[in-house]
N, C-alpha and C positions, 0 to 999 in steps of 0.2 A: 574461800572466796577467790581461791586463783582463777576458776573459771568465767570471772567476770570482766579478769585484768586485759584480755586480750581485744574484748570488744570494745572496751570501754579507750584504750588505748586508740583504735581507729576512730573511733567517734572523735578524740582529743585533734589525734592526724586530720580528720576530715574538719573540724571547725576552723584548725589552722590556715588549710591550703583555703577554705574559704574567705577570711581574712584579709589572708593573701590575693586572693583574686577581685575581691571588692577594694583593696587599696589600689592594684595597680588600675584597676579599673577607673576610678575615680581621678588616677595621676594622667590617665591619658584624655577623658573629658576636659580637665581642668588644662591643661595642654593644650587638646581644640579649644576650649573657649581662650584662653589667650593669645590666639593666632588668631581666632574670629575680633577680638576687641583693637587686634596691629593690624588688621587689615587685612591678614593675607591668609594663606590655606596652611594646613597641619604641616610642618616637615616628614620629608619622604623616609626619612632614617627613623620613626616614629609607628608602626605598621600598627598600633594599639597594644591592649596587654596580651601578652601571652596565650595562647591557649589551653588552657583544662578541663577536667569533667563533667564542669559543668555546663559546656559549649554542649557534651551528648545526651544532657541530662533531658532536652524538652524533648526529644524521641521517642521518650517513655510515652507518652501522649496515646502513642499509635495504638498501647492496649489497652486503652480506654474502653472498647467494643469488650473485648473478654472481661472489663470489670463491672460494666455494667448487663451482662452475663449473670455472673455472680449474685449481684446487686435485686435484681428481677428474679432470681430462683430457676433459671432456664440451663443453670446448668446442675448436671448429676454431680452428687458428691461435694458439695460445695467449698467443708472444708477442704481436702483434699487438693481443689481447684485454687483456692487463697491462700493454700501455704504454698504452693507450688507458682502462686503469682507471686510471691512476698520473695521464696528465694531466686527466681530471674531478676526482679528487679536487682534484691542485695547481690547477688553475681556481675548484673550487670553495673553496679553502680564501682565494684568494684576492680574492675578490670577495665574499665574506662577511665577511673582517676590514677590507673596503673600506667597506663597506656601514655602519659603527656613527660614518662620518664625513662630515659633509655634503659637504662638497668633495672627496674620495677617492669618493664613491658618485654625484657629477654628473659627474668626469671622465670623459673619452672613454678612457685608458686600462681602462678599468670597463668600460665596456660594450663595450668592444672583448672583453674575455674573456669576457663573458656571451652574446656571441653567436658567438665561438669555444666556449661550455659548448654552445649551441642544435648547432650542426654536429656537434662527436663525438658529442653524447648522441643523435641522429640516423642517425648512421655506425654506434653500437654497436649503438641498439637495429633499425636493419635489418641490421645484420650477421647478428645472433645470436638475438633476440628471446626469448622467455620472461623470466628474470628479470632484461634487462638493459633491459626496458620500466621498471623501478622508476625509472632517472635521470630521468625527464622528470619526476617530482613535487620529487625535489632540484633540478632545472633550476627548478621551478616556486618552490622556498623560494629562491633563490638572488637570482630573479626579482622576488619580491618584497621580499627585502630591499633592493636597489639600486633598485628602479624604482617608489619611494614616491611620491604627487603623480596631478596626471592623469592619465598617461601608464598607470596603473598599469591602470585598470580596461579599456580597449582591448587592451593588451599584453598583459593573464591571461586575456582569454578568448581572444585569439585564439591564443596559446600550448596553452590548453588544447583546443581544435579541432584543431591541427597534430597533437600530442600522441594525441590520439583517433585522427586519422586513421593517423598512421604506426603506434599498435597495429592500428589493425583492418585494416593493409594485412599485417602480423605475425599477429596472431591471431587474428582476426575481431572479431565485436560485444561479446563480450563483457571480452575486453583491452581495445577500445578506448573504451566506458563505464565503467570503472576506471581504466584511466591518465587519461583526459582528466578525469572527477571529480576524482581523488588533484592532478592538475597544477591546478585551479582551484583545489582548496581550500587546496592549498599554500602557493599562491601570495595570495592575497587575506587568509587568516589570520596569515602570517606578517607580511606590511605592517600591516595591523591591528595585531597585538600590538607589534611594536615602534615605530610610528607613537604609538601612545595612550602609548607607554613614556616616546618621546619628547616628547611633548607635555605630559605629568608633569612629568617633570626640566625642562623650559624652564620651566613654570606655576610651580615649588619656585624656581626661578633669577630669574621676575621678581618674586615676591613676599620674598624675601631681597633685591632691590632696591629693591623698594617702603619696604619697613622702613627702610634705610637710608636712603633718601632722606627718610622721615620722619623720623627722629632725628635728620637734618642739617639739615631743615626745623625740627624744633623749637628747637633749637641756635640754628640764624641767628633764629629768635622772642625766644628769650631774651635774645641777645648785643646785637638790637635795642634790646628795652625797653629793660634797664640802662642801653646808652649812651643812649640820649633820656634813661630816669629822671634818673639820675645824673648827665649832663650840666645838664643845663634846672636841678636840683634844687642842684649844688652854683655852680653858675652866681648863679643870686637869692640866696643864702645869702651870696655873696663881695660881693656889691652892697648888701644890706643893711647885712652887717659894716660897708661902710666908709661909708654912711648913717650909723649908728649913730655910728660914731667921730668923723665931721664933726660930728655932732650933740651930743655930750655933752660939749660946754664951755660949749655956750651953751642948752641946751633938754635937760634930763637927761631930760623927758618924753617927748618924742618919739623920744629915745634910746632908752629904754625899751623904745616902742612896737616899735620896731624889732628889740629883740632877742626882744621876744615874739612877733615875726614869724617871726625865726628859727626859735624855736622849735617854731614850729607846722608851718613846713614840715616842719622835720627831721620829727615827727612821721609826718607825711602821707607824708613823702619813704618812710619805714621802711616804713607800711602798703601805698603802690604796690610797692614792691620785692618782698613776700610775695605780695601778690596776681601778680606778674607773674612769680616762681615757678612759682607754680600753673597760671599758664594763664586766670586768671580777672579780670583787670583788664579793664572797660570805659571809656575815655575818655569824657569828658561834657565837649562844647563847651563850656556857658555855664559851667562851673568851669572850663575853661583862660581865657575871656576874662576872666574876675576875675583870677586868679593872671597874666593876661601884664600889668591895667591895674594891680596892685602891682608887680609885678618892672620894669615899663616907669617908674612913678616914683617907686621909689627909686633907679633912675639916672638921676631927673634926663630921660626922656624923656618927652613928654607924648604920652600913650594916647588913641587917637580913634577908637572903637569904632564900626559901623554895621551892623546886622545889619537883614535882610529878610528873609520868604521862610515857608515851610510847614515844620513840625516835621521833624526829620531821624531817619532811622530808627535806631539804637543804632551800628550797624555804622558808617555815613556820620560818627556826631558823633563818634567813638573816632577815624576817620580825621584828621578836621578838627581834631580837639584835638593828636593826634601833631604836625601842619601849623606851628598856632599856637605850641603848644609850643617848636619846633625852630625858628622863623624869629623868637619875639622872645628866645631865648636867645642867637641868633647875632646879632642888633642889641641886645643888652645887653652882650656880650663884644666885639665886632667894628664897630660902624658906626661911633661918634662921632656920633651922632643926636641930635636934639633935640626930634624930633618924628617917628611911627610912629605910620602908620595901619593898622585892621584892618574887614576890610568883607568879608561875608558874605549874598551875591546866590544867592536862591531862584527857581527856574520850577517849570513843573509837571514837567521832564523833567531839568535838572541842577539842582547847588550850584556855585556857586565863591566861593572862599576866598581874598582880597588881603590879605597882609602888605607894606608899604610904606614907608618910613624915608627922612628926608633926609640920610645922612650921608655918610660917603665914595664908597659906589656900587663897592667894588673888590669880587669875590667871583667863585666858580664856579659853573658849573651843575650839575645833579645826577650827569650824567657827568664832571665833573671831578675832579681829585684831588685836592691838597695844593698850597698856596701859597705865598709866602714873605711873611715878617713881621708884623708884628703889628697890624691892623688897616691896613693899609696895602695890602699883596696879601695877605695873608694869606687866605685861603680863608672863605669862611663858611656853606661845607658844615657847619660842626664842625669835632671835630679829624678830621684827616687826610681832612677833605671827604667823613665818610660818613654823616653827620647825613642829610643832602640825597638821597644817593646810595638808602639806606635808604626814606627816604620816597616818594621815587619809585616803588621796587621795589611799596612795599607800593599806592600807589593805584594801579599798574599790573596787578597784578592781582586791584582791582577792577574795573575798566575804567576806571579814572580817568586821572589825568594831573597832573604837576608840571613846574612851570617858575620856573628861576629866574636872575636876573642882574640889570646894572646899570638902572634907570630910564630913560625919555628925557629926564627934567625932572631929574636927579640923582639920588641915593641909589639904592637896590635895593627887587627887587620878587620875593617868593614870591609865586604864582599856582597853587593850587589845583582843580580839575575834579574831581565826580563824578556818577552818577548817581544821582536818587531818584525819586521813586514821590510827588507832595502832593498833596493835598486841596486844602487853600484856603491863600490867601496871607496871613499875616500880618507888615504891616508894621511893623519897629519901631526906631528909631534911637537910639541910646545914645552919650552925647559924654562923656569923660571930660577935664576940663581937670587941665593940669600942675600937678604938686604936690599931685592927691588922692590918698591911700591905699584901699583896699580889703585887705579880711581875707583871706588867703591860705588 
């Protein structure tokens, strides 16, 4: 009985995709009618279901005339005529439910029956001619439904030529300028319509990806800030604290000062957090380099600022402040430093941005991950080395560039790249010795 297993298998295939099409069918009525009971019309991102086989299936209709041929006895050979009717249809039914799938409608099994549909609809319509010339226009929809792409506009007219010709060898000029007509336009309109169908539903498929990748885009923006904010922010907070604590046995003023330092981060800390909510936080270079030459001494590191170069344009100093940010948090937490440098070199064509510290020198690079122990190997990406990892991402798609690792002369070195647009150069050098405060 194997030779039952293969028909019987399509018959399984076709009850399915039928299922299929009467669900979605049903999900898109039930759709408009809840748009009809809110008041308002279908959504535009809703074009109905899909289309299948059974969209070409009432076309079959047209050889009605040949069946009722048949039916009346007016035609010779009868059987002959209804097996030869029985296999266009099954041809045609099967290369049209081929036809609504990209790889089912480029296999060679496909086109192997579309040009076994070209042979009988040929046999039939010289056999018998009058109304069994109508197949060559279902030849022609059949035709175009599988044979979408370049191939198509070659393939339809020359079909519709062939077409012409076998009528008007059948019924002279005037059969053969109606079938050959009827087979062009069959042919070229039905690719059209479902070409454009398709071209819909991919448009509807990549802009449901586009979305998503923006929401996951915004997401990774978000999950960014925080950890920079929150890291950098609770980072000087824990430095100050224990500033403060060293300090208030012998100097309750400076003590002070220091928790009014705190205080004021936290402030700022709360207002970046909201802005970066929203979406509307802009970094400003010369506020991270105050904020890194406090946070740098009250742990005790001495801040050696040097900056040169042409105004940076909003976009460039939001980068550069992330930079600063992120690489004197991780020599506040991680180096055992006693001295970090920061140096910000302007052309007329890039910025770059050196963070520099003499301390341990153990750390990752932006591709790296996680370390072990505590300023030791420990990583100084951040936690779990994505501090680094992050920032990279982002000047990489500026065209920028980050780099980071041990020194050749000891300690470590974040090295910054981007590009800007100056006018003119203005030089300007800023030295901060250890043990000066600056207002956070």
């Amino acid at each position: 009985m194997t030779w039952w297993r293969a028909p019987r298998c399509r018959t399984t295939a076709w009850q399915a995709e039928q299922r299929r099409w009467w669900a979605e069918r049903e999900g898109f009525r039930a759709a408009r009618r809840a748009a009809r009971k809110d008041g308002g019309a279908p959504r535009v991102d809703q074009p109905g279901p899909p289309p299948t086989g059974f969209t070409l299936l009432p076309w079959l209709l047209i050889g009605m005339g040949a069946i009722s041929n048949l039916l009346q006895g007016r035609t010779a050979n009868p059987w002959v005529g209804g097996l030869g009717l029985l296999a266009f249809n099954s041809l045609y039914v099967y290369v049209t439910f081929r036809s609504f799938d990209r790889r089912s409608r480029e296999a060679v099994s496909t086109r192997v029956a579309l040009a076994l549909m070209g042979l009988l609809t040929t046999g039939l319509a010289l056999g018998y001619g009058g109304d069994w010339l109508v197949f060559f226009p279902l030849l022609g929809l059949a035709a175009g439904a599988s044979l979408r792409g370049p191939l198509l506009g070659r393939a339809g007219t020359l079909l519709a030529l062939y077409a012409g010709a076998v009528a008007y060898v059948r019924g002279g000029w005037d059969d053969a300028s109606s079938i050959g007509y009827a087979t062009f336009i069959s042919s070229m309109v039905t690719a059209a319509i479902l070409g454009l169908s398709e071209a819909v539903r991919e448009l509807r498929a990549a802009r449901e990806e586009l979305a998503r990748r923006a929401v996951e885009k915004e997401r990774l923006r978000f999950s960014r800030d925080l950890h920079d904010l929150l890291g950098h922010t609770l980072s000087v907070i824990v430095v100050k604290s224990e500033a403060a604590r060293r300090l208030a046995p012998r100097d309750l003023d400076a003590a002070l000062a220091q928790v009014t330092d705190i205080e004021s981060v936290g402030r700022q800390a709360l207002t970046e957090i909201r802005e970066a909510v929203t979406g509307y936080r802009e970094g400003s270079l010369a506020t991270e380099l105050t904020r890194a030459r406090s946070a740098l001494s009250a742990a005790s590191v001495e801040p050696v600022v040097h900056q040169s170069g042409t105004p940076l344009d909003p976009q460039s100093e939001a980068l550069l402040g992330w930079v600063v940010r992120e690489a004197v948090t991780n020599v506040v937490r991680h180096s055992r430093a006693t001295r970090c440098e920061i140096t910000v070199e302007g052309t007329t064509e890039r910025v770059r941005l050196t963070v520099t510290d003499n301390g341990t020198g153990t750390g990752t690079s932006p591709e790296a991950g996680t370390g072990a122990g505590e300023g030791g190997g420990r990583s100084r990406g951040c936690v779990g080395g994505t501090g680094l990892k992050g920032l990279a991402e982002r000047l990489a798609a500026a065209a920028g560039s980050l780099t980071a690792g041990p020194a050749p002369r000891g300690g470590f070195t974040v090295s910054a790249e981007l590009p800007v647009v100056a006018d003119e150069v203005v030089p300007v050098a800023v030295t901060a010795p250890r043990g000066s405060r600056s207002p956070s």
